[in-house]
TORKOL-4160 file (C-alpha; in steps of 0.2 Angstrom, whole numbers, padded with zeros to 4 digits, m for minus):
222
<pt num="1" X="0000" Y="0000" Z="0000"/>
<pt num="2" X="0007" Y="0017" Z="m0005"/>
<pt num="3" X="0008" Y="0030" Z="0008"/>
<pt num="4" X="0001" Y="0048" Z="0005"/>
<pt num="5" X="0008" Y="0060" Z="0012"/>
<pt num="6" X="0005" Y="0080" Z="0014"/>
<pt num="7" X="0017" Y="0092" Z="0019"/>
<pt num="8" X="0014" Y="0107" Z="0025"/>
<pt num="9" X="0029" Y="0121" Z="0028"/>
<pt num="10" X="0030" Y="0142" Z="0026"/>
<pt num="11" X="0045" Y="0136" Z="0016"/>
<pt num="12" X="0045" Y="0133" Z="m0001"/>
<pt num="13" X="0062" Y="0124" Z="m0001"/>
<pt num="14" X="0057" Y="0115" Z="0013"/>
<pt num="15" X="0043" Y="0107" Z="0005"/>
<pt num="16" X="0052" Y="0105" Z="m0012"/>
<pt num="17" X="0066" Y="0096" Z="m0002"/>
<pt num="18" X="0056" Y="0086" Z="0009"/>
<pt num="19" X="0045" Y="0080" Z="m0006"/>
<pt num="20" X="0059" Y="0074" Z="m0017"/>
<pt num="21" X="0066" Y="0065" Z="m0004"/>
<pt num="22" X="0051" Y="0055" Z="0000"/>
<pt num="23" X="0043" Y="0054" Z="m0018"/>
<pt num="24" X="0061" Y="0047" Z="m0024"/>
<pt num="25" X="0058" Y="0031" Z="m0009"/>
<pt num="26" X="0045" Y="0016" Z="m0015"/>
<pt num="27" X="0028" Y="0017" Z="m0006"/>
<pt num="28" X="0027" Y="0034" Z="m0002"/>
<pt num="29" X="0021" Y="0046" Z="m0014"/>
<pt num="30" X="0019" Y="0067" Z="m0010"/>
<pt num="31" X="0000" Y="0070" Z="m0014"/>
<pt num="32" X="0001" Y="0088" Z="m0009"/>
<pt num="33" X="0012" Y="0103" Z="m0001"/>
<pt num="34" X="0004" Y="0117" Z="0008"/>
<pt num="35" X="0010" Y="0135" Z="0012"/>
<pt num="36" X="0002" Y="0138" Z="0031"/>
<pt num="37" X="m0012" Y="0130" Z="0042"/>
<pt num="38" X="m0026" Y="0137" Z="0032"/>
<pt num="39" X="m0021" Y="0127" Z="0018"/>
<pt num="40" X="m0014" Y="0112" Z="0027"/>
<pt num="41" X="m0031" Y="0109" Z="0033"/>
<pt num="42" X="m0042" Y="0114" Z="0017"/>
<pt num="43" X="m0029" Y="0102" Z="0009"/>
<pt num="44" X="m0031" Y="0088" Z="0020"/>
<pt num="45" X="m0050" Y="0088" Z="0019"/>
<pt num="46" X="m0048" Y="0086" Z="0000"/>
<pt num="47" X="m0033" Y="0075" Z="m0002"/>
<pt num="48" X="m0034" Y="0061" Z="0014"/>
<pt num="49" X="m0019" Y="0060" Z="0016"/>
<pt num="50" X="m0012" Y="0043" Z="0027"/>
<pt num="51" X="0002" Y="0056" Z="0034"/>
<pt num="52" X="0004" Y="0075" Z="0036"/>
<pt num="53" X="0021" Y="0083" Z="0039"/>
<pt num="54" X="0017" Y="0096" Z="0047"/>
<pt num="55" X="0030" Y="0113" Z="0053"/>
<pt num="56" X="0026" Y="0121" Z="0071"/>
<pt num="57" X="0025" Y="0136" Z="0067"/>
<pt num="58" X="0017" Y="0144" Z="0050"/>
<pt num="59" X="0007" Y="0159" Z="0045"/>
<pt num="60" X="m0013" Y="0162" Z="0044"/>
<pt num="61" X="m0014" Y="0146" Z="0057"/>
<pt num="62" X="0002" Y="0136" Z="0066"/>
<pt num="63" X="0002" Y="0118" Z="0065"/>
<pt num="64" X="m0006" Y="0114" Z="0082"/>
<pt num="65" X="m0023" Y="0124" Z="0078"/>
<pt num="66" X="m0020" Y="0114" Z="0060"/>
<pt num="67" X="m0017" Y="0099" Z="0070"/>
<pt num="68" X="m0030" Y="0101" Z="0082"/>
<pt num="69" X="m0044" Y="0105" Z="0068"/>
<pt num="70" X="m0038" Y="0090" Z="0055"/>
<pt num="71" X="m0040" Y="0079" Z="0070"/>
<pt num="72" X="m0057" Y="0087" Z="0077"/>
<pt num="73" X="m0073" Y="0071" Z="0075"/>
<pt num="74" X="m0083" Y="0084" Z="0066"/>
<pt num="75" X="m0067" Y="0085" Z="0053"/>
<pt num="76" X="m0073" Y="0080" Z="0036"/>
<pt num="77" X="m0062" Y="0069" Z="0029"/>
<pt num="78" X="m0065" Y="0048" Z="0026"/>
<pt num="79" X="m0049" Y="0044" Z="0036"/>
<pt num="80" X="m0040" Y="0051" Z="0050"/>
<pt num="81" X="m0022" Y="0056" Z="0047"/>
<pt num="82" X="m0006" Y="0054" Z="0057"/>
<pt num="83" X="0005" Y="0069" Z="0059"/>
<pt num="84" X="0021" Y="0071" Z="0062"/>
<pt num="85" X="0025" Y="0089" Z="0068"/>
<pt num="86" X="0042" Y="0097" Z="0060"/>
<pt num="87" X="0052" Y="0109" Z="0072"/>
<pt num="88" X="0072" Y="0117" Z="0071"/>
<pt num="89" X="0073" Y="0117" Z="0090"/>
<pt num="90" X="0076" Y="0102" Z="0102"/>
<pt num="91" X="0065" Y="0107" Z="0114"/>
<pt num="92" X="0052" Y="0120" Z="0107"/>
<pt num="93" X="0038" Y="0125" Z="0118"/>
<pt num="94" X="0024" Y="0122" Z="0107"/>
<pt num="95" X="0028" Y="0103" Z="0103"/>
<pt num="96" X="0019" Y="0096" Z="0119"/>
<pt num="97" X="0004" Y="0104" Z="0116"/>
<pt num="98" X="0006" Y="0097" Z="0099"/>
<pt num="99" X="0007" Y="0081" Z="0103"/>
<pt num="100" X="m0010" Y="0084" Z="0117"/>
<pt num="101" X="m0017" Y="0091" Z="0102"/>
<pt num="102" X="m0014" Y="0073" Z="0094"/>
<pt num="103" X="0000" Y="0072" Z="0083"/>
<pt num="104" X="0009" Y="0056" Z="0083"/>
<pt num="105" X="0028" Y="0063" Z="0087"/>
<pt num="106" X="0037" Y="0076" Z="0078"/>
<pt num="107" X="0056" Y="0078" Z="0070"/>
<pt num="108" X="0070" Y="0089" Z="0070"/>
<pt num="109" X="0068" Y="0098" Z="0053"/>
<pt num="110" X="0088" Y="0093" Z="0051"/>
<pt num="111" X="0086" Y="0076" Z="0053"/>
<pt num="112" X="0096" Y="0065" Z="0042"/>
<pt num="113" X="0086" Y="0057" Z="0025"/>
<pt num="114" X="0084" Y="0042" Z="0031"/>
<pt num="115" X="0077" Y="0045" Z="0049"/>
<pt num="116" X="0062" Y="0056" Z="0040"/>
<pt num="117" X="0058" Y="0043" Z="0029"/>
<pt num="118" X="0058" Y="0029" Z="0042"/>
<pt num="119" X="0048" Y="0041" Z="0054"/>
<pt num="120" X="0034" Y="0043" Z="0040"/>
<pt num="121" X="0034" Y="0023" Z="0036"/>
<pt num="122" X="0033" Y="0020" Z="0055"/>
<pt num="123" X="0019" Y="0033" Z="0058"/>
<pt num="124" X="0010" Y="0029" Z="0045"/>
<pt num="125" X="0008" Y="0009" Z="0052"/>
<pt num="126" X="0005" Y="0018" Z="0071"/>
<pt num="127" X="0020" Y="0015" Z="0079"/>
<pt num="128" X="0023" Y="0033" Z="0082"/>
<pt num="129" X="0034" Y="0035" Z="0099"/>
<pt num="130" X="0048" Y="0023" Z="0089"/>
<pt num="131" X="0048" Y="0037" Z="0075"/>
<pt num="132" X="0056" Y="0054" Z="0081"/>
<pt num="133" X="0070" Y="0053" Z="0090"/>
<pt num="134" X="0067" Y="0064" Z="0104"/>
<pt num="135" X="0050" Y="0062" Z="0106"/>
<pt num="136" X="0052" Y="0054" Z="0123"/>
<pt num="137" X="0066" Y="0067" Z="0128"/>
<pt num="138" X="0051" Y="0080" Z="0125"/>
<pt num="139" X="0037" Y="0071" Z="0133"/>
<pt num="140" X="0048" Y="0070" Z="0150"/>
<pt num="141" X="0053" Y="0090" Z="0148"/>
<pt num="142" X="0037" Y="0095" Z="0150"/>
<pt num="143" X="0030" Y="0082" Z="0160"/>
<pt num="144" X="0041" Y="0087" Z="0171"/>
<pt num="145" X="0036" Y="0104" Z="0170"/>
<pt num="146" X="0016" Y="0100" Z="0172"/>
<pt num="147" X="0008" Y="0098" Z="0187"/>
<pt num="148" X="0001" Y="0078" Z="0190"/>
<pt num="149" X="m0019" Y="0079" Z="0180"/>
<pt num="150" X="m0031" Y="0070" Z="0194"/>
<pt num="151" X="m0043" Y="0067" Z="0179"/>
<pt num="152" X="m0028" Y="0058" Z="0170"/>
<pt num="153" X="m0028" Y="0045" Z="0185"/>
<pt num="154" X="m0046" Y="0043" Z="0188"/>
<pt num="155" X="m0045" Y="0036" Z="0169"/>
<pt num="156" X="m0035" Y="0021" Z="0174"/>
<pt num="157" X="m0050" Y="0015" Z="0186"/>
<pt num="158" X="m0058" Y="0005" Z="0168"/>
<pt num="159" X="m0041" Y="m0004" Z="0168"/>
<pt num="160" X="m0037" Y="m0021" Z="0174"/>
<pt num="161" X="m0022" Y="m0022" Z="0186"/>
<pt num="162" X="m0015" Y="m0031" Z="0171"/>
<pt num="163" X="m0017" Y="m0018" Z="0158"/>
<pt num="164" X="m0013" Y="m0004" Z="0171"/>
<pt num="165" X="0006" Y="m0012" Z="0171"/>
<pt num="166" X="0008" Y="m0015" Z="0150"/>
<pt num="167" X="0004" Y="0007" Z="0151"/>
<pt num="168" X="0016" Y="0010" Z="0165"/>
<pt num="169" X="0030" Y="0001" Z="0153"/>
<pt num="170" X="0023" Y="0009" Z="0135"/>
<pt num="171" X="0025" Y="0025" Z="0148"/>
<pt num="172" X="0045" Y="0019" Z="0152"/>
<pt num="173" X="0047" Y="0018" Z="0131"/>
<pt num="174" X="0045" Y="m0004" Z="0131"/>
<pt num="175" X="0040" Y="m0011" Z="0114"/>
<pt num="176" X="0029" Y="m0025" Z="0115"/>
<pt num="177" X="0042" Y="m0038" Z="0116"/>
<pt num="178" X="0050" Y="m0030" Z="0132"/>
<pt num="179" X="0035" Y="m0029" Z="0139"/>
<pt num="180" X="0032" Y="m0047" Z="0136"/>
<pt num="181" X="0050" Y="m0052" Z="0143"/>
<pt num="182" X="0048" Y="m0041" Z="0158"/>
<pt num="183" X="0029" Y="m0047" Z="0163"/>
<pt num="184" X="0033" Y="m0064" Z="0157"/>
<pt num="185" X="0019" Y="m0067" Z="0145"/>
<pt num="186" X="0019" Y="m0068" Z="0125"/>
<pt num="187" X="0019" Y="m0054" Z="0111"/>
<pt num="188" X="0004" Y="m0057" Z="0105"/>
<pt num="189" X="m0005" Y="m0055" Z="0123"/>
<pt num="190" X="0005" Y="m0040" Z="0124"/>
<pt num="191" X="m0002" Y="m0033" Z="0110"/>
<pt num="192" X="m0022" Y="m0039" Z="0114"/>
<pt num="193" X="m0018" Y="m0029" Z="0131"/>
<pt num="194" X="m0011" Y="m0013" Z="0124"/>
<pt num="195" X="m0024" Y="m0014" Z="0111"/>
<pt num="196" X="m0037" Y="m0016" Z="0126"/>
<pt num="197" X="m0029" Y="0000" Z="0135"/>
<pt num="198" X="m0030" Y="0010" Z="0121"/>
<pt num="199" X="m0049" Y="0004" Z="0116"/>
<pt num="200" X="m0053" Y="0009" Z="0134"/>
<pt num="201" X="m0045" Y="0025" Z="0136"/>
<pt num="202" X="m0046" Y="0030" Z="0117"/>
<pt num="203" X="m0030" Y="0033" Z="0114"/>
<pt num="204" X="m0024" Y="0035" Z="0096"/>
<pt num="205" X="m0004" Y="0029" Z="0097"/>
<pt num="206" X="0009" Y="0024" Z="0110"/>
<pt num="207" X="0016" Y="0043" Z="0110"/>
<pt num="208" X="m0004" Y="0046" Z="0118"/>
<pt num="209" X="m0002" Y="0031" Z="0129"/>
<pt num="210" X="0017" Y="0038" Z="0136"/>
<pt num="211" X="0008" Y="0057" Z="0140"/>
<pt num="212" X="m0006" Y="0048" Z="0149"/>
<pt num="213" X="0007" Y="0040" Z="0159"/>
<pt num="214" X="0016" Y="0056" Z="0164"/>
<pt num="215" X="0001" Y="0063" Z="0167"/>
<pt num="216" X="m0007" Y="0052" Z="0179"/>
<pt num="217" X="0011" Y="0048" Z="0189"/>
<pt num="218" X="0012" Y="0031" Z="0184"/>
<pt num="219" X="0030" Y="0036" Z="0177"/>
<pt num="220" X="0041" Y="0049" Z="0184"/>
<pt num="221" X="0051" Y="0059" Z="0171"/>
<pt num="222" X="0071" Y="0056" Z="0172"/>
């Protein structure tokens, strides 16, 4: 299955370069490039895209309101995009409530070829925390910085003392097979759990699953 993807930067080199790169890769094909957020969004609607690279921060509307309203359940689009937010800084401000917002991770707008068409193939099949490199490193920043979210824990009460530990190591970063090695059970129970967690807390990827975490204390950040 080809990957459609969407990008959508204030620079036009950005977009040219970024579009190359990933039209020149088998599976992935650039179905549209948009200027700002206003155009990110009318885009989306029109072009579905499996994936929108998405830049922080743009004129007429920056990518979080863009991200926020692409992802909205009253958006009118057949399929729900993953986004994967673009930044220049390490830690940048806005990228936390980009990923609350319900991006699937973001990526250093320097980062090297292949580690930007690896993070779009790996998004695009919902792995997202594996994708980005730093997105762990941000999601503890500013956890750290957040005060604990009572509601967040009050969440957890659906899940079954079984599920409440396959979160608290997606939280710690675990793929499925550590979790399996360190709770002593199979893979594919591993993954029927995080699937149950995620059903039950409608969370969209692992990156959701780590903030939840943070959020209601089950992990403490480094």
């Amino acid at each position: 299955m080809t990957i459609e993807v969407l990008i959508a930067d204030d620079q036009a080199m950005v977009r040219a370069g970024f579009a190359a790169l990933l039209d020149a890769h088998e599976g992935i094909t650039v179905t549209g490039r948009a200027a700002d957020g206003l155009e990110a969004v009318s885009l989306s609607a029109r072009l579905d895209p499996d994936v929108i690279l998405m830049d922080v921060r743009m004129p007429e509307l920056d990518g979080i309101e863009a991200t926020r309203r692409i992802l909205s359940p009253a958006y009118p689009a057949a399929k729900t995009p993953k986004i994967l937010m673009l930044t220049t800084f390490d830690i940048d401000d806005y990228v936390y409530d980009a990923l609350q917002a319900g991006a699937s991770g973001f990526l250093l707008k320097d980062a090297l070829p292949e580690e930007l068409v690896h993070a779009v193939r790996v998004i695009a099949a919902g792995d997202a925390l594996l994708a980005p490199r730093v997105t762990r490193m941000m999601i503890e920043h500013f956890a750290a910085r957040r005060p604990r979210a009572p509601q967040a824990r009050a969440r957890l009460n659906e899940l079954t003392e079984r599920e409440l530990e396959v979160l608290t190591l997606i939280g710690r970063g675990r793929s499925n097979a550590e979790i399996g090695a360190e709770l002593f059970i199979a893979e594919q129970t591993v993954k029927t759990h995080v699937g149950k967690v995620f059903a039950k807390l409608g969370l969209r990827d692992r990156v959701h699953a780590v903030i939840l975490a943070y959020d209601a204390g089950l992990v403490e950040p480094a």
